[in-house]
SERO-4910 file (N, C-alpha, C, O; in steps of 0.05 Angstrom, whole numbers):
BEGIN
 pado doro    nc1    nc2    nc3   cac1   cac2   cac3    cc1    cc2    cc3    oc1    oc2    oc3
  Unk    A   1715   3615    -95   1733   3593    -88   1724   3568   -103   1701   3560   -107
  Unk    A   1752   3556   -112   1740   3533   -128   1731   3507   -109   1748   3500    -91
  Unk    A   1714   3496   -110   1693   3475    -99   1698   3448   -121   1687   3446   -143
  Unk    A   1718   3428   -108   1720   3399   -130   1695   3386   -118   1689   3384    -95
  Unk    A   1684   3377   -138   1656   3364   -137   1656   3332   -140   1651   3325   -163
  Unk    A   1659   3316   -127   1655   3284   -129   1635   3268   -114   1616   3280   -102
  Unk    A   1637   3240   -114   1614   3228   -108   1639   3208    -94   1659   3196   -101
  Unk    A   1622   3212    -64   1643   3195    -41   1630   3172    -44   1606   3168    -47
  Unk    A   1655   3150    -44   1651   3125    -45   1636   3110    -24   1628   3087    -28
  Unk    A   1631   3124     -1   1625   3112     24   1592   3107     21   1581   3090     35
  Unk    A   1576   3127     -2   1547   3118     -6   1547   3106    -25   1524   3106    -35
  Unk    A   1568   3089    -45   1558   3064    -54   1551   3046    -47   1563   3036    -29
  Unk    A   1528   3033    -58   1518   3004    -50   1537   2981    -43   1553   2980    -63
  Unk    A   1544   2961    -27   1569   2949    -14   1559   2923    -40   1537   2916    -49
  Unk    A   1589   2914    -48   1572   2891    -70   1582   2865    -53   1604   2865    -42
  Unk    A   1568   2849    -53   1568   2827    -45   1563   2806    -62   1549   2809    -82
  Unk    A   1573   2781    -53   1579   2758    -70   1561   2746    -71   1561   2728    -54
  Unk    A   1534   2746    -90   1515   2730    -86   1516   2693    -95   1526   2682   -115
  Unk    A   1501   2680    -69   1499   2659    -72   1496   2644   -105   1476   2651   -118
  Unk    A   1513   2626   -115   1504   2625   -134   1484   2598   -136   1482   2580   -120
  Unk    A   1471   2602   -160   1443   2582   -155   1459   2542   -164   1480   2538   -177
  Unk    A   1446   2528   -156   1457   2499   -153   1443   2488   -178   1419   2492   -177
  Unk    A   1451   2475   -198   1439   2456   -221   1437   2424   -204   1446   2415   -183
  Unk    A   1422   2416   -222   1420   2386   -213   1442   2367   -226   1446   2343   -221
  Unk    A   1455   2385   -244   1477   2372   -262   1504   2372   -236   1520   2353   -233
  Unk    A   1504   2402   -220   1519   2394   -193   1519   2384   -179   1538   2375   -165
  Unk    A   1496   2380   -180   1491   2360   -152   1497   2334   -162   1511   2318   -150
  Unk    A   1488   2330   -181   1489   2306   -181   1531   2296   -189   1543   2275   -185
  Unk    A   1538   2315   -197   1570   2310   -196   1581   2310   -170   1600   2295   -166
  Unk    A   1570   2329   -149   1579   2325   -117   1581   2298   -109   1601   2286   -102
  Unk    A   1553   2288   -112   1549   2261   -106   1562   2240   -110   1562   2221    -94
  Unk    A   1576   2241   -135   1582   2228   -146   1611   2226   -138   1620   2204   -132
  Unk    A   1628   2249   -138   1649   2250   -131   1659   2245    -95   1682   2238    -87
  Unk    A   1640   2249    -82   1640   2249    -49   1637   2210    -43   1650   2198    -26
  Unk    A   1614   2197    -66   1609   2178    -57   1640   2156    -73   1646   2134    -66
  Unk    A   1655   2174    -99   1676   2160   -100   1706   2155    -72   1719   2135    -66
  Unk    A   1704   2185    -62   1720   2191    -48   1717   2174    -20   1737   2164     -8
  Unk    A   1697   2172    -14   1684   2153     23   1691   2115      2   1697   2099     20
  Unk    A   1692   2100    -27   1703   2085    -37   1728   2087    -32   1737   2071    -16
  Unk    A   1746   2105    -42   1780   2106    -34   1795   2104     -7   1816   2095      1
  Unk    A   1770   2120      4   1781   2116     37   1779   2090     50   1795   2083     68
  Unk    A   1754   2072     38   1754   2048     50   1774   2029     36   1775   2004     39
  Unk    A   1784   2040     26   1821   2022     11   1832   2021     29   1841   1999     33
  Unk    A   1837   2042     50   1858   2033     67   1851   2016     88   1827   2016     95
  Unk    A   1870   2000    100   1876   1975    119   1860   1982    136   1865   2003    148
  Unk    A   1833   1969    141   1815   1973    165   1831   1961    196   1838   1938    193
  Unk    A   1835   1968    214   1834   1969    244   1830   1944    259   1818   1954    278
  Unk    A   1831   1925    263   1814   1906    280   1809   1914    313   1828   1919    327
  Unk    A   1789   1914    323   1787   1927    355   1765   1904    363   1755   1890    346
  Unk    A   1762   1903    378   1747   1891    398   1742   1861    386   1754   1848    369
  Unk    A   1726   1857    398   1721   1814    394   1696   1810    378   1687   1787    372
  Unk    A   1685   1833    372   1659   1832    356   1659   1833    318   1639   1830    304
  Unk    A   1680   1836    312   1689   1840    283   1678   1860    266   1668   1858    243
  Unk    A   1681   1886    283   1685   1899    275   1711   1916    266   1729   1913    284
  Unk    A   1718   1929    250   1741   1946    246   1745   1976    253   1723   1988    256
  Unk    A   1764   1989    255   1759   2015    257   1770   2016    227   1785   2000    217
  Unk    A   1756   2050    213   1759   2044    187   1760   2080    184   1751   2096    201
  Unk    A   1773   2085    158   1772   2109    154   1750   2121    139   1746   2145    134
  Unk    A   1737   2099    132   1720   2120    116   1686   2128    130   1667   2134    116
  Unk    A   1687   2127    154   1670   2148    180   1689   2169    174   1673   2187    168
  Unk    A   1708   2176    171   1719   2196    165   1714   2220    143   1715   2245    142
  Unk    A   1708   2197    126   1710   2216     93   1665   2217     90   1654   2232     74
  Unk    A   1650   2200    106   1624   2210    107   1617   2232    124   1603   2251    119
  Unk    A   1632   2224    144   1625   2259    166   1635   2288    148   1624   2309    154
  Unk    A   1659   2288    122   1660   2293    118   1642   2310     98   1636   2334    100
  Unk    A   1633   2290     77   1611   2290     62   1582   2313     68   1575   2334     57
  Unk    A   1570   2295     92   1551   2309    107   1556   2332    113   1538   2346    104
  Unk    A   1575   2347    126   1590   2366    130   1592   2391    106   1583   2414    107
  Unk    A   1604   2381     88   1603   2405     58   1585   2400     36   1586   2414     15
  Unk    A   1562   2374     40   1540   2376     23   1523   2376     33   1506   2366     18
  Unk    A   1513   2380     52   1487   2382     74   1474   2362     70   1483   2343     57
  Unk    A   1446   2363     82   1425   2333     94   1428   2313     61   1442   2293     60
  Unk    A   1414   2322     41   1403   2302     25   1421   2301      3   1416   2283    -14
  Unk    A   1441   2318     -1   1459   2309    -15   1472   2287     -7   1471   2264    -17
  Unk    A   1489   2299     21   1509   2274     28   1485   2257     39   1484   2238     24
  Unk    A   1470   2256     55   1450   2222     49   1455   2203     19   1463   2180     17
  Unk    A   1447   2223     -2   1447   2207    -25   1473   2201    -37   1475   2182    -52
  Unk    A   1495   2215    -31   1530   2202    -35   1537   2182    -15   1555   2165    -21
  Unk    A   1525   2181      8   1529   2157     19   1520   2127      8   1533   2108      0
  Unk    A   1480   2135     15   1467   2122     -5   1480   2108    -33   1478   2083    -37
  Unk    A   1493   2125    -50   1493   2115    -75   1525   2095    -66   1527   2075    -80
  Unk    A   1545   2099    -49   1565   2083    -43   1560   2056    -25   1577   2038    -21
  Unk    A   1539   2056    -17   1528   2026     -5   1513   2023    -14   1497   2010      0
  Unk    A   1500   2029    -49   1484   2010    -58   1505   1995    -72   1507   1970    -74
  Unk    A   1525   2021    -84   1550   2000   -108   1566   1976    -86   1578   1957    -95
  Unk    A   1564   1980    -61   1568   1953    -44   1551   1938    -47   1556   1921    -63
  Unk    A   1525   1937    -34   1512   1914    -35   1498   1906    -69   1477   1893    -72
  Unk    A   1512   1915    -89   1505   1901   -114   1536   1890   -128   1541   1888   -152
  Unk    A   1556   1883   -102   1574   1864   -106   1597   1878   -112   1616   1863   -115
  Unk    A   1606   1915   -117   1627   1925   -128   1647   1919    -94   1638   1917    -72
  Unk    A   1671   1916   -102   1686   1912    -71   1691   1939    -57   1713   1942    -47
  Unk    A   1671   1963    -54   1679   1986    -43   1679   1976    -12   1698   1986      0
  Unk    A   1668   1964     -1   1670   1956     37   1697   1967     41   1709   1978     22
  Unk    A   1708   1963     67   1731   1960     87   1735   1934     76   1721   1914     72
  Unk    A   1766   1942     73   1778   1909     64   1774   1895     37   1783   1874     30
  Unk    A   1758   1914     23   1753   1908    -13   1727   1889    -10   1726   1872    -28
  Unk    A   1707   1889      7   1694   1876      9   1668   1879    -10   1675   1894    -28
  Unk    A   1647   1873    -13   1625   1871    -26   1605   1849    -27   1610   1825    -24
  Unk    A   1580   1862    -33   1557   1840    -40   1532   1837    -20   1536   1844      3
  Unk    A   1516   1831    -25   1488   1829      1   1505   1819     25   1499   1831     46
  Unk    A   1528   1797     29   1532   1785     55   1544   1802     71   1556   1796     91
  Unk    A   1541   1825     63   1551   1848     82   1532   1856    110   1535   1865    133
  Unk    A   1506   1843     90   1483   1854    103   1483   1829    135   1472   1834    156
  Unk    A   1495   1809    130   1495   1788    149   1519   1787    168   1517   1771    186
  Unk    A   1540   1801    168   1564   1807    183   1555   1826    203   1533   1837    203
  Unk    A   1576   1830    222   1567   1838    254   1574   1874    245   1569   1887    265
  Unk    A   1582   1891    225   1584   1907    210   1561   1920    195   1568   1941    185
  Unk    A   1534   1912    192   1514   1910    173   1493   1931    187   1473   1939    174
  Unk    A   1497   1941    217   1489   1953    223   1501   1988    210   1490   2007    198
  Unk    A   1520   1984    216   1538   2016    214   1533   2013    181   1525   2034    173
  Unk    A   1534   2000    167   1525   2006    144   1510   2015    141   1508   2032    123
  Unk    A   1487   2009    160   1460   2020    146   1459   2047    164   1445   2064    153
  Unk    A   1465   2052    180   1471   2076    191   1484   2100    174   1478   2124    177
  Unk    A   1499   2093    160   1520   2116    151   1500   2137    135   1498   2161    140
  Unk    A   1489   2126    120   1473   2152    102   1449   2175    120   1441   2197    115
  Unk    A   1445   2155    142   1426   2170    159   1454   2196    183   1452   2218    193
  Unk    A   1473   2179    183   1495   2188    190   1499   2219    180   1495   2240    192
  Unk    A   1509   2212    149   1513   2237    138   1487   2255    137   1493   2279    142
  Unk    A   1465   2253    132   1443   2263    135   1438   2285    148   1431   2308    144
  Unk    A   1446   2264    171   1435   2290    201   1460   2308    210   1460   2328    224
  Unk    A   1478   2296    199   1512   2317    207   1503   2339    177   1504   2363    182
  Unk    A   1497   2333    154   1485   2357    136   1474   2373    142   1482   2397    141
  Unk    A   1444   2364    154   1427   2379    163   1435   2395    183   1434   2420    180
  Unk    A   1443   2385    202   1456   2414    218   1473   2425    209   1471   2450    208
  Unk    A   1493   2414    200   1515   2435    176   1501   2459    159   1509   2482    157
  Unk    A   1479   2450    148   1463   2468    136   1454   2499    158   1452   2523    153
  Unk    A   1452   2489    172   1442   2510    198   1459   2533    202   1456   2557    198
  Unk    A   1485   2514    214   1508   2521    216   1526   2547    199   1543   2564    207
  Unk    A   1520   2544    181   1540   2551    162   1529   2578    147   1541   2596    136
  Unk    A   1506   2574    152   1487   2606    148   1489   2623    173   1476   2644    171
  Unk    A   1502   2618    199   1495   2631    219   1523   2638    234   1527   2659    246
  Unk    A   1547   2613    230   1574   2613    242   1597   2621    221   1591   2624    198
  Unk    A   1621   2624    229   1646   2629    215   1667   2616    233   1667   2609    257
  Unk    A   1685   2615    213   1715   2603    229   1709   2593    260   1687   2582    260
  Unk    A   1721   2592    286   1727   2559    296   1697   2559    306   1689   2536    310
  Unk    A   1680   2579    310   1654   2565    317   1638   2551    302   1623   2533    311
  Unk    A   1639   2557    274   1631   2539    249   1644   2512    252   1633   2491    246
  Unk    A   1674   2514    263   1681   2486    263   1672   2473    290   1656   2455    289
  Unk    A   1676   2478    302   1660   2474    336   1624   2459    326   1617   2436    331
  Unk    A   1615   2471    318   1590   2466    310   1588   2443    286   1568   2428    285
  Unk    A   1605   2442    271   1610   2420    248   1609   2391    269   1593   2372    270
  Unk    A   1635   2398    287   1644   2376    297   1623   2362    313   1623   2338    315
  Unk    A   1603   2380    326   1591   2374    350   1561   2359    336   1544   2346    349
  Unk    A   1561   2366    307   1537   2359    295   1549   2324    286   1532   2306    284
  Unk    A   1577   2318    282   1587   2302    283   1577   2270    303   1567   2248    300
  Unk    A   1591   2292    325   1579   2281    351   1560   2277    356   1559   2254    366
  Unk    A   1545   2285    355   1505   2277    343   1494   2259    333   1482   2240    344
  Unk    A   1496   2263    315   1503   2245    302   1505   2220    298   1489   2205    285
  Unk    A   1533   2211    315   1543   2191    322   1532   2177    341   1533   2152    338
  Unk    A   1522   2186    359   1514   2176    385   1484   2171    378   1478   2148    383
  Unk    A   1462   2187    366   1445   2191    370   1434   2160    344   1419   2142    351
  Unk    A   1448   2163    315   1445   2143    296   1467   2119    295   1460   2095    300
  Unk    A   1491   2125    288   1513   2101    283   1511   2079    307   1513   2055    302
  Unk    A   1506   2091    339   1508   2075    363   1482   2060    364   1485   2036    362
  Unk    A   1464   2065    365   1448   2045    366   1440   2022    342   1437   1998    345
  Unk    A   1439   2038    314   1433   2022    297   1468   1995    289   1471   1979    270
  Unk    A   1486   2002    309   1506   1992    304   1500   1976    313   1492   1959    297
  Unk    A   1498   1970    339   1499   1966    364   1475   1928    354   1474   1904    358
  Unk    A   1458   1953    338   1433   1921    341   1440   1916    321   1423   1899    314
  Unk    A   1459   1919    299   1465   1899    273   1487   1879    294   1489   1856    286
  Unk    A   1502   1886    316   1527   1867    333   1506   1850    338   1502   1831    323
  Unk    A   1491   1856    358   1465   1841    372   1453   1820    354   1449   1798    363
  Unk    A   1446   1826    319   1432   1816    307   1444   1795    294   1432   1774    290
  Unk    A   1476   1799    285   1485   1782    264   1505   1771    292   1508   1748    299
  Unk    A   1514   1790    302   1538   1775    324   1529   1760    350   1546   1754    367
  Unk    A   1497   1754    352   1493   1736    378   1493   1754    401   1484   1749    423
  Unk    A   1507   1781    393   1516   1786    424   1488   1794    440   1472   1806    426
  Unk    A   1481   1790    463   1464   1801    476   1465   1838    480   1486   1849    485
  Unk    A   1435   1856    475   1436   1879    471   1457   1889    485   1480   1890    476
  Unk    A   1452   1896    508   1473   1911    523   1500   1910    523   1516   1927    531
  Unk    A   1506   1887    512   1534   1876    506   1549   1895    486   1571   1907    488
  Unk    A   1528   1893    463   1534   1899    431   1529   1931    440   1538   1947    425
  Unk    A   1516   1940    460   1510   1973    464   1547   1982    473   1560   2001    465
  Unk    A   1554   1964    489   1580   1969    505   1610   1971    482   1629   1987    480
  Unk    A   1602   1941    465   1625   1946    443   1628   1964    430   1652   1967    425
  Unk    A   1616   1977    423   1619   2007    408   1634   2023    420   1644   2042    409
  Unk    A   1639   2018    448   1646   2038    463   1680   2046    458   1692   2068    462
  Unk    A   1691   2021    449   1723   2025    444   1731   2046    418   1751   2059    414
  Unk    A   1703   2043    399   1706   2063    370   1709   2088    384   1722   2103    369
  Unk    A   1703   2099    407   1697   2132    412   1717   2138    409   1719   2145    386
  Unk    A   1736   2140    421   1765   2162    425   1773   2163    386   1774   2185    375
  Unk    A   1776   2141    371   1781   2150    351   1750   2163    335   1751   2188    339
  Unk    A   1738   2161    328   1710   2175    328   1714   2207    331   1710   2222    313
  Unk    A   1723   2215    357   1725   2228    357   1748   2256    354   1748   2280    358
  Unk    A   1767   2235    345   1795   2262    333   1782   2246    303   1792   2261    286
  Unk    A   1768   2228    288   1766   2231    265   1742   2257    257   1739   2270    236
  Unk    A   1730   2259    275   1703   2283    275   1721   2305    278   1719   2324    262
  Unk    A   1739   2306    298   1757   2339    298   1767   2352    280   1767   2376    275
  Unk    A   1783   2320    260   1800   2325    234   1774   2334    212   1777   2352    197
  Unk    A   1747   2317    212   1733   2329    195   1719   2346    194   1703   2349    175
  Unk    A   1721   2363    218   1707   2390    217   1727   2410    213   1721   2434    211
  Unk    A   1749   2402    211   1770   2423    203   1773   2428    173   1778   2449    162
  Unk    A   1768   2399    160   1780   2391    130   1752   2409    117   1754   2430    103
  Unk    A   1729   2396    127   1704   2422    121   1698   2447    120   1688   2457    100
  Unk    A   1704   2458    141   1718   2484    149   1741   2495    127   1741   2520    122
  Unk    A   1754   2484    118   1773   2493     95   1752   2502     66   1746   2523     54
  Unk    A   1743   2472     64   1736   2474     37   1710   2489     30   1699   2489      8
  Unk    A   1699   2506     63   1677   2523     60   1684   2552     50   1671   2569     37
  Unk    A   1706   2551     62   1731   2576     62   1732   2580     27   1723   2599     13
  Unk    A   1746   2554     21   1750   2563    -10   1732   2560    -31   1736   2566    -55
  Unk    A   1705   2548    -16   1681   2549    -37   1656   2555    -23   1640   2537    -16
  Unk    A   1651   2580    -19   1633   2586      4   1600   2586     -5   1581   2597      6
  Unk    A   1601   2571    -28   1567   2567    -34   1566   2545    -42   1552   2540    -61
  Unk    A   1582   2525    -28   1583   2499    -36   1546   2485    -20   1534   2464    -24
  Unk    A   1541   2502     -8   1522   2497     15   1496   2513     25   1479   2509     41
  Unk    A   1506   2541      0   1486   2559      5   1464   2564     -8   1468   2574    -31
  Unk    A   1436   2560     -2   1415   2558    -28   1408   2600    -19   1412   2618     -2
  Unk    A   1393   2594    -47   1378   2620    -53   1354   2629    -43   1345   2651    -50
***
């Protein structure tokens, strides 16, 4: 009896998409492009809320983002490199603003927050994203968001109000408090927008 002789597919080796390795020539274009993008977002019309002069602003939006699809020390350093071209006078701020007197407005806190901001929303992103998929990856984006926020942007905000705005601590701890609700559908929207672009570039984040 004739016997057809083949080689079943089922004991080939499974091929998989290996991580591909990161240049510094990438990185340093990520950077560059993430810290243009958190510039464009602060084009649009900042918010006015509360009595402390602060704004609500979109571009918490486009850093959570950042942190999010370049992890800890990239997006640190795309933030970083977008509030140095502020405080050396380019008008990237909320409102086209620029220059050291940023550092003296009731605002000067959350500035200096943001890079530590994106940082630590990276760093857990980093965690994240080797271990989760679809909505728990986003669940976990968001919540590192949330972290984040509370743990860096609120206090170091809080004592730049206190510092430049007079206000007494607890005061300046309380004003922040009107930013949350948007804060937080801007963290929802940017764990989603992240979530996409992990989808369509899935080693945007993955080392070797």
């Amino acid at each position: 009896m004739y016997k057809e002789n083949y080689v079943s597919t089922s004991t080939a080796p499974e091929t998989r998409r290996a991580p591909q390795p990161r240049s510094v020539g990438m990185d340093v274009a990520y950077i560059a492009v993430f810290a243009a993008l958190i510039w464009v977002s602060a084009l649009i019309p900042p918010i006015p809320v509360g009595g402390v002069g602060v704004p609500i602003t979109v571009q918490t939006l486009t850093i959570a983002i950042t942190g999010m699809v370049l992890g800890a020390w990239r997006g640190f350093a795309a933030t970083g490199l977008y509030i140095v071209l502020g405080l050396i006078g380019l008008p990237v701020f909320a409102g086209g603003s620029g220059g050291l007197g940023a550092l003296a407005g009731p605002s000067a806190g959350y500035l200096v927050s943001f890079p530590f901001f994106a940082g630590l929303i990276g760093l857990l992103a980093q965690i994240s994203v080797k271990k989760l998929t679809g909505v728990k990856l986003w669940l976990a984006l968001v919540g590192a968001a949330l972290v984040a926020r509370y743990l860096i942007v609120w206090p170091i905000g809080a004592f730049g109000i206190h510092l430049n705005g007079g206000v007494p601590l607890g005061a300046a701890f309380l004003a922040d408090i009107p930013f949350w609700p948007g804060d937080l559908v801007k963290n929802i929207l940017a764990g989603a927008i992240a979530l996409m672009i992990h989808r369509a570039f899935p080693t945007v984040l993955v080392r070797r």
